[in-house]
C-alpha positions as CSV (number, residue, x, y, z in Angstrom):
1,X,-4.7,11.1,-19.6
2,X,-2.4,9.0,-17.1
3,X,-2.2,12.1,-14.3
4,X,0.7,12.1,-11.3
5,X,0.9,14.4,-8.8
6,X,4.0,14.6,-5.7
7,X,2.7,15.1,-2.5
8,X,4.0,17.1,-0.2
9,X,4.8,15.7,3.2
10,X,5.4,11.6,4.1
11,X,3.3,8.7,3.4
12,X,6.1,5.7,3.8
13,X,5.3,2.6,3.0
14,X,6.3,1.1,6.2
15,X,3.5,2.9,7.7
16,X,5.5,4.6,10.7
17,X,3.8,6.2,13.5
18,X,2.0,8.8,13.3
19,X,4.5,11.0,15.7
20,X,7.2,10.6,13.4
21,X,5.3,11.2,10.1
22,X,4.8,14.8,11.6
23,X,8.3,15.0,12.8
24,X,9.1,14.7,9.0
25,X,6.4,15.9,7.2
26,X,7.8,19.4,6.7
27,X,11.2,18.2,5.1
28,X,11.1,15.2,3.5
29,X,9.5,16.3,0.1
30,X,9.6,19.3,-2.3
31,X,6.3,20.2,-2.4
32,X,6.2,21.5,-5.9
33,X,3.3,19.5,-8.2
34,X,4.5,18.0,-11.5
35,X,0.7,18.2,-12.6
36,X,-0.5,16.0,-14.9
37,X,1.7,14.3,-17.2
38,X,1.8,13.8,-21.3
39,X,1.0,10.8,-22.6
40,X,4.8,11.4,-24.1
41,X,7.0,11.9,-21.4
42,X,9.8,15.0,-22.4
43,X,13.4,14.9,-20.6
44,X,13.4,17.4,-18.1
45,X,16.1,19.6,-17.7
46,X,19.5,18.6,-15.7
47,X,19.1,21.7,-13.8
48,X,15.7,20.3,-12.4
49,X,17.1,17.4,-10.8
50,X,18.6,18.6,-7.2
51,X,22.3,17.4,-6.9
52,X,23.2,13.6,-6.0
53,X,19.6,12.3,-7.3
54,X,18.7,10.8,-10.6
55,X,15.5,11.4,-12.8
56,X,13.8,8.9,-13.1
57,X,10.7,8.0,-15.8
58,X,8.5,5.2,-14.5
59,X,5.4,3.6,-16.1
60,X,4.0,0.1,-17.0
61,X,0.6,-1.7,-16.7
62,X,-1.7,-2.8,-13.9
63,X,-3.6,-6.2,-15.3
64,X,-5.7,-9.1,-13.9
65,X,-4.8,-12.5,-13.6
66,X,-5.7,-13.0,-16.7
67,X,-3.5,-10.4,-18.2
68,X,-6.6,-7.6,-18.8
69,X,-5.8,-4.3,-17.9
70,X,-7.5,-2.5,-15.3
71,X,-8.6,1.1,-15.1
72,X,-8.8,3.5,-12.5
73,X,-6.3,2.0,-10.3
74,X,-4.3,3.9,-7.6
75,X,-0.5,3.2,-8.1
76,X,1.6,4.6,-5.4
77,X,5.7,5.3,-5.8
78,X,7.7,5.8,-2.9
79,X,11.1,6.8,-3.1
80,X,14.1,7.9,-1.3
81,X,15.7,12.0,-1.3
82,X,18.5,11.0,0.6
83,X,20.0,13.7,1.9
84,X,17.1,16.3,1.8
85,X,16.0,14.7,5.0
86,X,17.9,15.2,8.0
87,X,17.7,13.8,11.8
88,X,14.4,11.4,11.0
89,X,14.1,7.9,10.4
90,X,12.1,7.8,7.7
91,X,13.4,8.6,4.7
92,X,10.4,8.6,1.9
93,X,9.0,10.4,-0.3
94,X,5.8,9.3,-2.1
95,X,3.8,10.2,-5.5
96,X,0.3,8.8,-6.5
97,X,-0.6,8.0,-9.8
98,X,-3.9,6.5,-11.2
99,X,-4.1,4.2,-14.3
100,X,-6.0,4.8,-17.6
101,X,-8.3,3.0,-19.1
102,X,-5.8,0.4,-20.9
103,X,-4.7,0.0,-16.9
104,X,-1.4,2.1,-18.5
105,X,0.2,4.7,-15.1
106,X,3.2,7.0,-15.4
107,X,5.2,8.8,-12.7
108,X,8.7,10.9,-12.5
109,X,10.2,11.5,-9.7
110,X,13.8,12.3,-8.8
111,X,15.4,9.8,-6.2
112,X,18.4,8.2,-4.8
113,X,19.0,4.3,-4.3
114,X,17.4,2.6,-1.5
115,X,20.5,1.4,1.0
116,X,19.0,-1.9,1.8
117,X,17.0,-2.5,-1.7
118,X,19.8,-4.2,-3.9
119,X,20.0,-1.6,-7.3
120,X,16.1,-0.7,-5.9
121,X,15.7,3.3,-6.8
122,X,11.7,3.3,-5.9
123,X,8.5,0.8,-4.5
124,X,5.1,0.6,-6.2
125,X,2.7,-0.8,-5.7
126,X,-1.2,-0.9,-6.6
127,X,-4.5,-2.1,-4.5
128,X,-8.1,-2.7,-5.6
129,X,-10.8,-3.4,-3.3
130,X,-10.9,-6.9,-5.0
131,X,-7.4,-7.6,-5.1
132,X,-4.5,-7.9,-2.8
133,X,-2.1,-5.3,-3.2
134,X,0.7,-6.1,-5.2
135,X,4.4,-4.5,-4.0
136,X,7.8,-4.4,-6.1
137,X,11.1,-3.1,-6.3
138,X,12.1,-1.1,-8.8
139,X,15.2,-1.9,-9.7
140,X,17.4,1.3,-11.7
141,X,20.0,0.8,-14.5
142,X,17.9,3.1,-16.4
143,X,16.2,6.3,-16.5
144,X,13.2,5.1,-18.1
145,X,12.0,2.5,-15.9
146,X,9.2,0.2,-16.7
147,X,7.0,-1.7,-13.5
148,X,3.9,-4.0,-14.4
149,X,2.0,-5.2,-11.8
150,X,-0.4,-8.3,-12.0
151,X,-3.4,-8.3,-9.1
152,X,-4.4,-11.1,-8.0
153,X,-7.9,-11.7,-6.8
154,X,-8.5,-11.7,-2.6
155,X,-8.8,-15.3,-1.7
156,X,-11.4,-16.2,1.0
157,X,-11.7,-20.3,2.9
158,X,-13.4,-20.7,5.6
159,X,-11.2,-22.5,8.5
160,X,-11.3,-26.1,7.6
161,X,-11.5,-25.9,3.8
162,X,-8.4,-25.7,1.4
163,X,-7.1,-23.7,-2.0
164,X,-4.5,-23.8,-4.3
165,X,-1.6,-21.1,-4.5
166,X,0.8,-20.6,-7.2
167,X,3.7,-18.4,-6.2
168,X,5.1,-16.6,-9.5
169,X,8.3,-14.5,-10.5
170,X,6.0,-11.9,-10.4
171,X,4.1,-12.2,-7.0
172,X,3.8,-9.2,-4.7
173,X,7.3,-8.7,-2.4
174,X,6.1,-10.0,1.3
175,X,4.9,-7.7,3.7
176,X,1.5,-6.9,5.5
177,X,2.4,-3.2,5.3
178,X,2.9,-3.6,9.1
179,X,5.9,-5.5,10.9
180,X,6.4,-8.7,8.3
181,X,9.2,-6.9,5.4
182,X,10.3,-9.5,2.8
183,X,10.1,-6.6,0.0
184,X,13.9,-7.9,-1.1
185,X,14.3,-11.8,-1.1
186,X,10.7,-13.2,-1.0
187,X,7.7,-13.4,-3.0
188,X,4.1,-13.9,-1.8
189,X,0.5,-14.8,-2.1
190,X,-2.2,-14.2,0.3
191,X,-5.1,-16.5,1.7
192,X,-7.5,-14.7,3.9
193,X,-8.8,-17.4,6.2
194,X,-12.3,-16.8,8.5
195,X,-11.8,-18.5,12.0
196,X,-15.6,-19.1,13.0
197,X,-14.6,-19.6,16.4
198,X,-12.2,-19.6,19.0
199,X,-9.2,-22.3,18.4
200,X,-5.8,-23.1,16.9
201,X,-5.9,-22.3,13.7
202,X,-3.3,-24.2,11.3
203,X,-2.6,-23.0,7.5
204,X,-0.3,-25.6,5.8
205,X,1.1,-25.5,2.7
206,X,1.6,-28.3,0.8
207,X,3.7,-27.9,-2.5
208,X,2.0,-29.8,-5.4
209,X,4.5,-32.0,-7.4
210,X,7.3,-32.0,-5.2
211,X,9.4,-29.1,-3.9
212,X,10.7,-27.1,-1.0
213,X,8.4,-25.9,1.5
214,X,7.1,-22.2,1.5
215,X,8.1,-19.6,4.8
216,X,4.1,-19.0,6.1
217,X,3.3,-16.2,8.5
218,X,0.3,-13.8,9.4
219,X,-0.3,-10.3,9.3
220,X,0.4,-8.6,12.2
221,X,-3.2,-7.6,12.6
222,X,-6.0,-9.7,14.0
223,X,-7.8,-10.8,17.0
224,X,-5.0,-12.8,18.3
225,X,-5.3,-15.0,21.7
226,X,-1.4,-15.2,22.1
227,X,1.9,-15.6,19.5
228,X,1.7,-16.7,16.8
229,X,4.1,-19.9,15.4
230,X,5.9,-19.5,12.0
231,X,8.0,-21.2,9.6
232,X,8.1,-23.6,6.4
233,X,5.1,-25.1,5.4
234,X,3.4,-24.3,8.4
235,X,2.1,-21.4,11.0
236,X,0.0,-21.7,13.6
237,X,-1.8,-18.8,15.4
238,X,-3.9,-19.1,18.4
239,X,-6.8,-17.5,16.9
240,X,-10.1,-16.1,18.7
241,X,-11.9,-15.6,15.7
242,X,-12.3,-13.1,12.9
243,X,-10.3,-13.0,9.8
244,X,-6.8,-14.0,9.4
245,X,-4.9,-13.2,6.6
246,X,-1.8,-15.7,5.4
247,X,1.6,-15.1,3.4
248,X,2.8,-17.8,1.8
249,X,6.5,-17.3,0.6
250,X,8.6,-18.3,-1.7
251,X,12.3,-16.7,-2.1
252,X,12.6,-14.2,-5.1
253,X,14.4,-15.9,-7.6
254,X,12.5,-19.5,-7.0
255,X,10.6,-20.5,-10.5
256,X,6.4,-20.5,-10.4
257,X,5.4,-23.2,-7.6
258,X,2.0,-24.2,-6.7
259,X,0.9,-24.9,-3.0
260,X,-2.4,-27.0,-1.7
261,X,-3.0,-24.3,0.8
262,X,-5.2,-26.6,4.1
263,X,-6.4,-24.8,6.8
264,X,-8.0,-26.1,10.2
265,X,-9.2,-24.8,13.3
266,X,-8.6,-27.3,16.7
């Protein structure tokens, strides 16, 4: 059985600081459960859903690369109850879901549109500790909403060596869940590169075939030895060694593109 449960209290996706979490921790959710859900989902009633928000019905399938489901997966929804929080910047509510074994999740939640996510009404996204998590924008024009999310696989080069990306329709939005938030106009895939030492470390992305240069950044954390240097088809960050992880982005909209992804420390 595909269970959801509300939460009371905050967990945004933008990962605020902890200070302001507990600022709005008391007021940003009704902290009633929905329990578990049917496998059949029934239409509430009107009188449920507090004034000025929608219900919504959300579910769809978390698969692998190759299109298998996976099980067991936590799937996250975050969504906005606009005017149920007042005075505080953040302005989320969250539910956690967890798919069955055909990799099927369901959630319902009642929200309002997100001001700066174009016809967005929620984010989900899903994470693995053998994938990168996959973000997206659920976009409303329905009460029954359907979200599928595809994980890709962590990809690990040593400084030095290379990979090929593809960047698909259906890549996660851009962001390392820190400071870098492309969740509206920009798709991404990840390259985790190992710096084995101290040095300049380059990630270049090269597109295969022809075609315009990707936007490349780096998350936000790592052992950094100053600024790093982005744009497209390059970044460079002055690395002093550890594990740095790469976004290489493509803007939403864009057709599937592959990328010879070189790295190289100097």
């Amino acid at each position: 059985m595909v269970q959801s449960v509300l939460l009371s209290g905050v967990r945004s996706l933008i990962l605020a600081p902890i200070v302001m979490v507990a600022l709005c921790a008391s007021s940003a959710c009704d902290t009633e459960s929905r329990g578990p859900l049917p496998v059949s989902p029934t239409t509430p009633s009107p009188t449920t859903t507090p004034a000025g928000l929608t219900h919504y019905s959300l579910s769809g399938t978390v698969t692998d690369e190759n299109g298998s489901p996976i099980p067991n997966v936590p799937v996250e929804v975050d969504f906005d109850p606009e005017a149920r929080i007042t005075g505080c910047m953040i302005r989320r509510c969250w539910l956690h879901a967890e798919t069955d074994k055909g990799g099927a999740y369901r959630a319902e939640f009642d929200s309002a549109p997100i001001p700066w996510a174009d016809r967005g009404v929620a984010y989900v996204y899903a994470w693995t500790d053998e994938h990168e998590v996959n973000v997206q924008v659920v976009r409303g024009g329905s009460t029954s909403l359907v979200q599928d999310l595809r994980m890709r696989r962590i990809r690990h080069v040593t400084a030095g060596a290379s990979v090929d990306v593809t960047v698909e329709p259906d890549s996660s939005a851009c962001t390392d869940l820190e400071d870098w938030w492309g969740l509206i106009n920009r798709r991404c895939e990840v390259v985790r590169v190992d710096a084995t030492r101290p040095g300049l470390l380059r990630v270049e992305a090269r597109a295969v075939g022809g075609g315009a240069a990707p936007f490349l950044f780096c998350a936000t954390s790592g052992n950094y030895g100053g600024l790093q240097k982005t744009g497209d088809g390059l970044v460079t960050v002055p690395a002093l060694g550890g594990i740095y992880t790469a976004f290489i982005a493509l803007p939403v909209g864009v057709t599937s593109q592959e990328f010879e992804v070189v790295t190289s420390l100097q």
